[in-house]
C-alpha positions as CSV (number, residue, x, y, z in Angstrom):
1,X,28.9,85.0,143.6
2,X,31.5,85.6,141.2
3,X,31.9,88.7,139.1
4,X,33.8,89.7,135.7
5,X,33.6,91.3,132.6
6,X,31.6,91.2,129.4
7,X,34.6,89.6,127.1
8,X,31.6,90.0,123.9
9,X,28.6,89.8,123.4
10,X,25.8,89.3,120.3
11,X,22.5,90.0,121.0
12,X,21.2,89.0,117.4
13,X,23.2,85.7,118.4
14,X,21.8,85.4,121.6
15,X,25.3,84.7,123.3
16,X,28.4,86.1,124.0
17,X,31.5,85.1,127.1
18,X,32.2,86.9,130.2
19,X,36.2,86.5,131.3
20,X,35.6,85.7,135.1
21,X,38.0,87.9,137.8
22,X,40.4,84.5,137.5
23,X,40.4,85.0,133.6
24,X,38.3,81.9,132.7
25,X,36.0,82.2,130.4
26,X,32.8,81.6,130.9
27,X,29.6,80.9,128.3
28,X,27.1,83.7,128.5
29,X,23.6,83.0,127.1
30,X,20.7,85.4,126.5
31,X,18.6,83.4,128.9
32,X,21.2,83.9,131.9
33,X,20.2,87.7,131.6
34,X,18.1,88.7,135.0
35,X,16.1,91.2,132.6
36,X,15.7,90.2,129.0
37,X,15.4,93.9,127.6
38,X,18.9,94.3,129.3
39,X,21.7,95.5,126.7
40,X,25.1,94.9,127.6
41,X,28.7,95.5,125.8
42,X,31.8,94.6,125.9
43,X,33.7,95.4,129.2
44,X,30.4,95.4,131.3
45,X,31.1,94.6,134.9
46,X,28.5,91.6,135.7
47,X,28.2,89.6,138.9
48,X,26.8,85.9,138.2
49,X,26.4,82.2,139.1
50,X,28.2,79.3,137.4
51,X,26.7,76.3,136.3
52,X,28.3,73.5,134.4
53,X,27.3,73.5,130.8
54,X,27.5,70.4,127.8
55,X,30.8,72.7,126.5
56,X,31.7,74.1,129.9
57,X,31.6,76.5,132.7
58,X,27.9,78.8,131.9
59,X,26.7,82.1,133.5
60,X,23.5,81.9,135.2
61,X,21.5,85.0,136.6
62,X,23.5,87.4,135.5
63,X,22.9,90.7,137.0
64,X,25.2,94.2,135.9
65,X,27.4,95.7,138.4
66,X,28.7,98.6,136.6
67,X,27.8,99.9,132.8
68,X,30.9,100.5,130.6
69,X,31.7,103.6,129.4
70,X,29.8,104.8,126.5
71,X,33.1,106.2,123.6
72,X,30.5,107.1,121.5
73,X,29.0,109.6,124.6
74,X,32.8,110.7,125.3
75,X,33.4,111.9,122.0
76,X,29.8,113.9,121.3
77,X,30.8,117.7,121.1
78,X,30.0,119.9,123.9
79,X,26.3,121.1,124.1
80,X,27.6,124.9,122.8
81,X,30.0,123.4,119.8
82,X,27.0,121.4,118.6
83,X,25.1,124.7,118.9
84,X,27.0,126.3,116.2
85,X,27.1,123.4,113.8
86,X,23.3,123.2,114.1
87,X,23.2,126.9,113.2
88,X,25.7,126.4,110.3
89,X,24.0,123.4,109.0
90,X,20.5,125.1,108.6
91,X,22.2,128.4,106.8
92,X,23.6,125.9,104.8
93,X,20.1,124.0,104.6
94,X,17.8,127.0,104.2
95,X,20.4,128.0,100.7
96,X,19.7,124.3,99.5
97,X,15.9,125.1,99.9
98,X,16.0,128.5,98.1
99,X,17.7,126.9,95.0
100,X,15.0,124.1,95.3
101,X,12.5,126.9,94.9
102,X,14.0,128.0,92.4
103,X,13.5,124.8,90.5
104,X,17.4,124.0,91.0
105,X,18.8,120.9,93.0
106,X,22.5,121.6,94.4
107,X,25.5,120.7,92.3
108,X,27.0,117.3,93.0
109,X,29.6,118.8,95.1
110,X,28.0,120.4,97.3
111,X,25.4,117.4,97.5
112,X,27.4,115.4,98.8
113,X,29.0,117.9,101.4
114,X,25.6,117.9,102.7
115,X,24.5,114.6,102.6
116,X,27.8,114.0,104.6
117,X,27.4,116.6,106.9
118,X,24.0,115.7,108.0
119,X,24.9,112.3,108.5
120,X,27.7,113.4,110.6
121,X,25.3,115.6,112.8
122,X,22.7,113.2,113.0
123,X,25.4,110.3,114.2
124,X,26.1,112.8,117.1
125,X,22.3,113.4,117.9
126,X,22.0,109.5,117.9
127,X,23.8,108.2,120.9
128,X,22.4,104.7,122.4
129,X,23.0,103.9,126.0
């Protein structure tokens, strides 16, 4: 069976191509994939047969060999740096809330510091395989 990587691929679009080990590439269609629910990426390793398609060579029964590395998972902060931001971020939280008891919403400066930092903290909490 021959093997490659995942050159792209869309789930939304249903397709993507695989370069093969010789560097052809190959059509990959959603239906090829030996599990349905499987999510791949770019530079997946897959191992797959070859059928000849309307447009050209097509991947058939396409099974994964090896994942790709996750850069989103290699750039999280360590478990004890993300520690202290989560502490900082709820001092900096709980003084929001007092001046919301107090009838007072933060200025627009510091609004938006905090809208950004807890989207930046929730974007490192959210990491998809």
């Amino acid at each position: 069976m021959p093997s490659g990587r995942v050159r792209w691929y869309d789930a939304n679009k249903g397709y993507g191509f695989i370069t093969n080990d010789d560097g052809q590439d190959v059509f990959l269609p959603s239906a090829a994939l030996a599990d349905p629910a499987m999510t791949i990426r770019k530079g997946t390793k897959v191992e797959f047969s070859v059928v000849d398609g309307r447009k050209g060579p097509q991947a058939m029964n396409v099974s994964v060999l090896a994942a790709a590395p996750s850069l989103i998972k290699a750039r999280r902060p360590k478990p004890d740096d993300m520690a202290a931001i989560v502490e900082d971020l709820i001092k900096l939280l709980d003084s929001a809330g007092n001046g919301l008891r107090r009838h007072r919403y933060p200025a627009v400066g510091e609004s938006k510091k905090l809208a950004t930092l807890l989207r930046a903290v929730a974007d490192d909490f959210d990491v998809q395989d």
